[in-house]
BALOBA-1460 file (C-alpha; in Angstrom, 3 decimals):
// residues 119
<rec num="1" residu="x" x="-35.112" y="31.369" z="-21.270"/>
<rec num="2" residu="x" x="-34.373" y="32.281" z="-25.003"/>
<rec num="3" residu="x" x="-36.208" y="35.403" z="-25.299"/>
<rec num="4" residu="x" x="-35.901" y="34.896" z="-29.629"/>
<rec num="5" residu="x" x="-38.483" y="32.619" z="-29.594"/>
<rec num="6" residu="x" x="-41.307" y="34.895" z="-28.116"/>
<rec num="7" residu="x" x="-42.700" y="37.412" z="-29.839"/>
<rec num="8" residu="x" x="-44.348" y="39.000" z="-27.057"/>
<rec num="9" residu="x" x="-41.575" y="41.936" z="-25.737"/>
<rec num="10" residu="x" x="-39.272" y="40.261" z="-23.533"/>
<rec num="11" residu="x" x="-39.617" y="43.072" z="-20.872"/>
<rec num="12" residu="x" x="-43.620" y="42.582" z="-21.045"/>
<rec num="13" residu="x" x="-42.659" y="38.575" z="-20.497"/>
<rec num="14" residu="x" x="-40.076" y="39.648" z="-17.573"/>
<rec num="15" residu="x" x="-42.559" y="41.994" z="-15.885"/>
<rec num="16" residu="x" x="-45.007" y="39.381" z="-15.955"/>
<rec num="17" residu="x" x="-42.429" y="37.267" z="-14.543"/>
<rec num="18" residu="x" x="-41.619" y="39.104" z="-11.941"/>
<rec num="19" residu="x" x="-45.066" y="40.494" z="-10.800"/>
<rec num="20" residu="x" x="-46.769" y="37.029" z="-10.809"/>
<rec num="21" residu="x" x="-43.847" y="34.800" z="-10.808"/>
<rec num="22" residu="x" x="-44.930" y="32.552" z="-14.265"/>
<rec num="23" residu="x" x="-42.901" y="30.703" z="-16.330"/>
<rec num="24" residu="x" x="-43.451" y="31.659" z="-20.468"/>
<rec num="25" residu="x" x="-44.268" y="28.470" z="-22.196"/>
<rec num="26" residu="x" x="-44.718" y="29.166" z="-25.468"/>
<rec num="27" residu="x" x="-45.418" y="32.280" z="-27.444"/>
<rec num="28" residu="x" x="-47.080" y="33.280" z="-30.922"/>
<rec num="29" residu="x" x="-47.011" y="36.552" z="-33.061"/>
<rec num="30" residu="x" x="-49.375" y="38.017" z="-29.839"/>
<rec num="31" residu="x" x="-49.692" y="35.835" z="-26.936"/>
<rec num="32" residu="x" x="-47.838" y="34.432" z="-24.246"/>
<rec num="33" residu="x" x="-48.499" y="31.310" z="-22.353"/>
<rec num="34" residu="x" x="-47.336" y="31.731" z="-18.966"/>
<rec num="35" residu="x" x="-47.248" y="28.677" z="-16.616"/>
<rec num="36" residu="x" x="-47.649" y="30.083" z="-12.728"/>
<rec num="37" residu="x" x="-46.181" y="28.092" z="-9.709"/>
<rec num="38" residu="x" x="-49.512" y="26.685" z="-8.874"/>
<rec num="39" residu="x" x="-49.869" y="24.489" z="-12.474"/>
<rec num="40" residu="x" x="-52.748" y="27.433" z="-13.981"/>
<rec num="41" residu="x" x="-52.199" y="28.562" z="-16.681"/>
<rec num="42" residu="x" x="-52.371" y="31.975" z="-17.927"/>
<rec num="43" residu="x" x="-52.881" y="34.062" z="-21.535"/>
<rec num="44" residu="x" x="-51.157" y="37.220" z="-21.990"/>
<rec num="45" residu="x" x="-52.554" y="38.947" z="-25.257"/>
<rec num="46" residu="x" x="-49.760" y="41.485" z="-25.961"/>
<rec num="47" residu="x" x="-52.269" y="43.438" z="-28.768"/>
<rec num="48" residu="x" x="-55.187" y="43.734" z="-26.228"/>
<rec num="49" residu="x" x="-52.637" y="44.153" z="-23.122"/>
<rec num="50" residu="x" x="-54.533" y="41.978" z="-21.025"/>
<rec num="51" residu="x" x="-54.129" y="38.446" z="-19.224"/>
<rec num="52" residu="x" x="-56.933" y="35.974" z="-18.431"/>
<rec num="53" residu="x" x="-57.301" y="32.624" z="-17.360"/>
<rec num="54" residu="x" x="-56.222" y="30.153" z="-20.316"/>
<rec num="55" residu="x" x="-59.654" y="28.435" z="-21.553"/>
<rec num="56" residu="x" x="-59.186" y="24.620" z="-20.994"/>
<rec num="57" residu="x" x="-57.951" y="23.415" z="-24.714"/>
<rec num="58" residu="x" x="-55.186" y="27.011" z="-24.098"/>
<rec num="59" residu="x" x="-54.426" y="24.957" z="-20.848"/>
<rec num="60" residu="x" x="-53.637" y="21.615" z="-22.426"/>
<rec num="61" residu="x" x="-51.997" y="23.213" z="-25.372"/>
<rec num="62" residu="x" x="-49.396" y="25.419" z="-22.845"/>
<rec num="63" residu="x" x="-48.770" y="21.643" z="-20.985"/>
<rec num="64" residu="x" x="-47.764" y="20.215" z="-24.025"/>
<rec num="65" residu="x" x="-45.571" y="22.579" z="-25.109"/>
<rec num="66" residu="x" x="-44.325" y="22.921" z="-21.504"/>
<rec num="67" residu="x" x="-43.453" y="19.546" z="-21.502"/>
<rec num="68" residu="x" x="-41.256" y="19.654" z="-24.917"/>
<rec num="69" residu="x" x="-38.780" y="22.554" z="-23.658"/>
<rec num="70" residu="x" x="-39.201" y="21.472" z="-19.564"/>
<rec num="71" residu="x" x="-39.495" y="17.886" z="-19.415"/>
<rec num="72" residu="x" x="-39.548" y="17.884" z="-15.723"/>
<rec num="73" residu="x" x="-43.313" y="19.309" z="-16.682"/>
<rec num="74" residu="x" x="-44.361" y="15.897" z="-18.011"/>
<rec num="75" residu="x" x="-46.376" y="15.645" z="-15.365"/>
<rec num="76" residu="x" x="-49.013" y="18.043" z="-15.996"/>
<rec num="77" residu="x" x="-49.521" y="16.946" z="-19.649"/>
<rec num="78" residu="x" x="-53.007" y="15.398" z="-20.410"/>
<rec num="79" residu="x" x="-53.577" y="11.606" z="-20.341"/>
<rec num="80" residu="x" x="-54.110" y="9.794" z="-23.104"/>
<rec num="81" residu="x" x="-57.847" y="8.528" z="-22.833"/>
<rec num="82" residu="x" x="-57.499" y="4.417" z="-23.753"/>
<rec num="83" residu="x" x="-60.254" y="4.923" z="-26.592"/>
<rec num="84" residu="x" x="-58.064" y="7.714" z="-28.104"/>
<rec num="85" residu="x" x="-56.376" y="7.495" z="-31.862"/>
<rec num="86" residu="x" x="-53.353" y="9.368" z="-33.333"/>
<rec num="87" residu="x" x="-54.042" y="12.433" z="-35.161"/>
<rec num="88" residu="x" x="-54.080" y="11.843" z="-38.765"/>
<rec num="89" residu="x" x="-52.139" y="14.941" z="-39.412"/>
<rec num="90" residu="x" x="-48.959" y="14.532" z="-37.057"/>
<rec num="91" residu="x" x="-49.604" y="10.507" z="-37.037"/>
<rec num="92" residu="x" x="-49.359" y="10.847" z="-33.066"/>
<rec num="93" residu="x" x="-46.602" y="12.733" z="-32.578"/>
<rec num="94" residu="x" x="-48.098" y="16.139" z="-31.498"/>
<rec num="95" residu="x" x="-45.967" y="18.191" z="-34.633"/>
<rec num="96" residu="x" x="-45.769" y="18.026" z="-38.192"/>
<rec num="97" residu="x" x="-42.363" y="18.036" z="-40.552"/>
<rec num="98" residu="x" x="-41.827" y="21.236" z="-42.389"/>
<rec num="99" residu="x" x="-40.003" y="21.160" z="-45.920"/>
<rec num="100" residu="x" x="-36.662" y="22.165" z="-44.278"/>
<rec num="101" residu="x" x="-36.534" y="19.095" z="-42.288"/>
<rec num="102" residu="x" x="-37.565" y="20.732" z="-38.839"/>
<rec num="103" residu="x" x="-41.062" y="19.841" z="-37.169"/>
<rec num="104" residu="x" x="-43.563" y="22.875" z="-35.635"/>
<rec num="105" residu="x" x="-46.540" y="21.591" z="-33.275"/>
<rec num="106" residu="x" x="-49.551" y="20.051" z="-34.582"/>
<rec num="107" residu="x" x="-51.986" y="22.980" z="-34.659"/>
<rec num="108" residu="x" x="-55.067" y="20.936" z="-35.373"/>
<rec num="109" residu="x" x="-58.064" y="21.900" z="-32.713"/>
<rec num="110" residu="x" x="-58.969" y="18.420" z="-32.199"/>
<rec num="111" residu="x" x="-55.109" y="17.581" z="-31.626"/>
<rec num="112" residu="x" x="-53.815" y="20.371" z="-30.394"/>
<rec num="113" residu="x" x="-50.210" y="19.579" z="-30.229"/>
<rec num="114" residu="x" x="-51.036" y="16.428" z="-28.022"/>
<rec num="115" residu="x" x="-50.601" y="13.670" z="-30.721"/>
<rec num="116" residu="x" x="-54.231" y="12.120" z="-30.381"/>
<rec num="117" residu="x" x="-57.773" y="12.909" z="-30.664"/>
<rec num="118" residu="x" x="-60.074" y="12.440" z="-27.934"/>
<rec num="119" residu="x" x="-63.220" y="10.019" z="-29.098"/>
Protein backbone atom coordinates (compact mmCIF):
# COMPACT_ATOMS: atom_id res chain seq x y z
CA UNK A 1 0.00 0.00 0.00
CA UNK A 2 1.31 3.50 -1.15
CA UNK A 3 0.70 5.46 1.86
CA UNK A 4 1.16 9.01 -0.65
CA UNK A 5 -2.04 8.64 -1.85
CA UNK A 6 -4.01 8.90 1.53
CA UNK A 7 -4.30 11.77 3.24
CA UNK A 8 -5.51 10.33 6.31
CA UNK A 9 -2.01 9.73 8.64
CA UNK A 10 -0.62 6.57 7.61
CA UNK A 11 -0.18 5.44 11.30
CA UNK A 12 -4.08 6.31 11.90
CA UNK A 13 -4.61 3.97 8.51
CA UNK A 14 -2.07 1.23 10.05
CA UNK A 15 -3.71 1.26 13.49
CA UNK A 16 -6.90 0.82 11.92
CA UNK A 17 -5.34 -1.88 10.08
CA UNK A 18 -4.15 -3.62 12.60
CA UNK A 19 -6.99 -3.27 15.25
CA UNK A 20 -9.78 -4.29 12.78
CA UNK A 21 -7.82 -5.86 10.10
CA UNK A 22 -9.33 -3.48 6.91
CA UNK A 23 -7.91 -2.86 3.84
CA UNK A 24 -7.76 1.31 2.90
CA UNK A 25 -9.49 1.73 -0.37
CA UNK A 26 -9.40 5.00 -1.16
CA UNK A 27 -8.81 8.18 0.75
CA UNK A 28 -9.74 12.04 0.45
CA UNK A 29 -8.36 15.25 2.21
CA UNK A 30 -10.33 13.54 5.58
CA UNK A 31 -11.61 10.15 5.16
CA UNK A 32 -10.59 6.78 4.70
CA UNK A 33 -12.44 3.99 3.12
CA UNK A 34 -11.48 0.90 4.71
CA UNK A 35 -12.65 -2.45 3.19
CA UNK A 36 -12.85 -5.22 6.27
CA UNK A 37 -12.42 -9.04 5.58
CA UNK A 38 -16.09 -9.59 5.68
CA UNK A 39 -16.89 -7.22 2.27
CA UNK A 40 -18.44 -4.03 4.85
CA UNK A 41 -17.31 -1.31 4.42
CA UNK A 42 -16.19 1.23 6.77
CA UNK A 43 -15.65 5.38 7.02
CA UNK A 44 -12.90 6.68 9.00
CA UNK A 45 -13.35 10.59 9.34
CA UNK A 46 -9.80 11.61 10.40
CA UNK A 47 -11.24 15.46 11.45
CA UNK A 48 -14.07 14.00 13.66
CA UNK A 49 -11.79 10.84 14.75
CA UNK A 50 -14.49 8.53 14.39
CA UNK A 51 -15.48 5.41 12.12
CA UNK A 52 -19.02 4.34 11.17
CA UNK A 53 -20.62 2.11 8.93
CA UNK A 54 -20.22 3.47 5.19
CA UNK A 55 -23.93 4.65 4.11
CA UNK A 56 -24.86 2.49 1.01
CA UNK A 57 -23.82 5.01 -2.05
CA UNK A 58 -20.04 5.30 0.51
CA UNK A 59 -20.31 1.42 0.06
CA UNK A 60 -20.60 1.27 -3.70
CA UNK A 61 -18.27 4.15 -4.15
CA UNK A 62 -15.28 2.23 -1.84
CA UNK A 63 -16.16 -1.10 -4.35
CA UNK A 64 -15.47 0.78 -7.23
CA UNK A 65 -12.51 2.20 -6.33
CA UNK A 66 -11.52 -1.14 -4.72
CA UNK A 67 -11.88 -2.71 -7.81
CA UNK A 68 -9.51 -0.15 -9.89
CA UNK A 69 -6.29 -0.64 -7.54
CA UNK A 70 -7.39 -4.61 -6.46
CA UNK A 71 -8.92 -6.13 -9.34
CA UNK A 72 -9.27 -9.39 -7.63
CA UNK A 73 -12.22 -7.10 -5.83
CA UNK A 74 -14.27 -7.08 -9.04
CA UNK A 75 -16.46 -9.06 -7.49
CA UNK A 76 -18.04 -6.92 -5.03
CA UNK A 77 -18.60 -4.02 -7.50
CA UNK A 78 -22.33 -3.19 -8.20
CA UNK A 79 -24.18 -4.66 -11.21
CA UNK A 80 -25.09 -2.84 -13.87
CA UNK A 81 -29.04 -2.74 -13.79
CA UNK A 82 -30.07 -3.68 -17.78
CA UNK A 83 -32.24 -0.34 -17.91
CA UNK A 84 -29.10 1.64 -16.84
CA UNK A 85 -27.29 4.49 -19.22
CA UNK A 86 -23.70 5.86 -19.14
CA UNK A 87 -23.13 8.89 -17.20
CA UNK A 88 -23.08 11.84 -19.35
CA UNK A 89 -20.14 13.23 -17.56
CA UNK A 90 -17.50 10.26 -17.69
CA UNK A 91 -19.50 8.75 -20.91
CA UNK A 92 -19.47 5.32 -18.86
CA UNK A 93 -16.28 5.03 -17.80
CA UNK A 94 -16.59 5.80 -14.01
CA UNK A 95 -13.63 8.92 -14.31
CA UNK A 96 -13.21 11.96 -16.14
CA UNK A 97 -9.84 13.27 -18.14
CA UNK A 98 -8.08 16.08 -16.43
CA UNK A 99 -6.11 18.75 -18.62
CA UNK A 100 -2.78 16.95 -17.93
CA UNK A 101 -3.88 13.91 -19.64
CA UNK A 102 -4.56 11.76 -16.39
CA UNK A 103 -8.27 10.72 -15.42
CA UNK A 104 -9.68 11.17 -11.47
CA UNK A 105 -13.10 9.24 -10.65
CA UNK A 106 -16.34 10.45 -11.73
CA UNK A 107 -17.59 12.27 -8.62
CA UNK A 108 -21.12 12.77 -9.84
CA UNK A 109 -23.80 11.49 -6.98
CA UNK A 110 -25.90 9.83 -9.43
CA UNK A 111 -22.63 8.10 -10.94
CA UNK A 112 -20.55 7.85 -8.37
CA UNK A 113 -17.47 6.56 -9.95
CA UNK A 114 -19.51 3.51 -11.37
CA UNK A 115 -19.85 4.68 -15.06
CA UNK A 116 -23.80 4.57 -15.22
CA UNK A 117 -26.82 5.95 -13.71
CA UNK A 118 -29.35 3.87 -12.22
CA UNK A 119 -33.03 4.63 -13.94
Amino acid sequence: MSDEHFPVPPEVIRRLAGEQGVLNVFGTISLAYLLTPSGEVLVHDDAEGVTTAATVDEREFAYVRAAARYPELQVLTPVRPPDAVDCPACRGTGSVPLENGSRVFCGTAQCNSRGWIRP
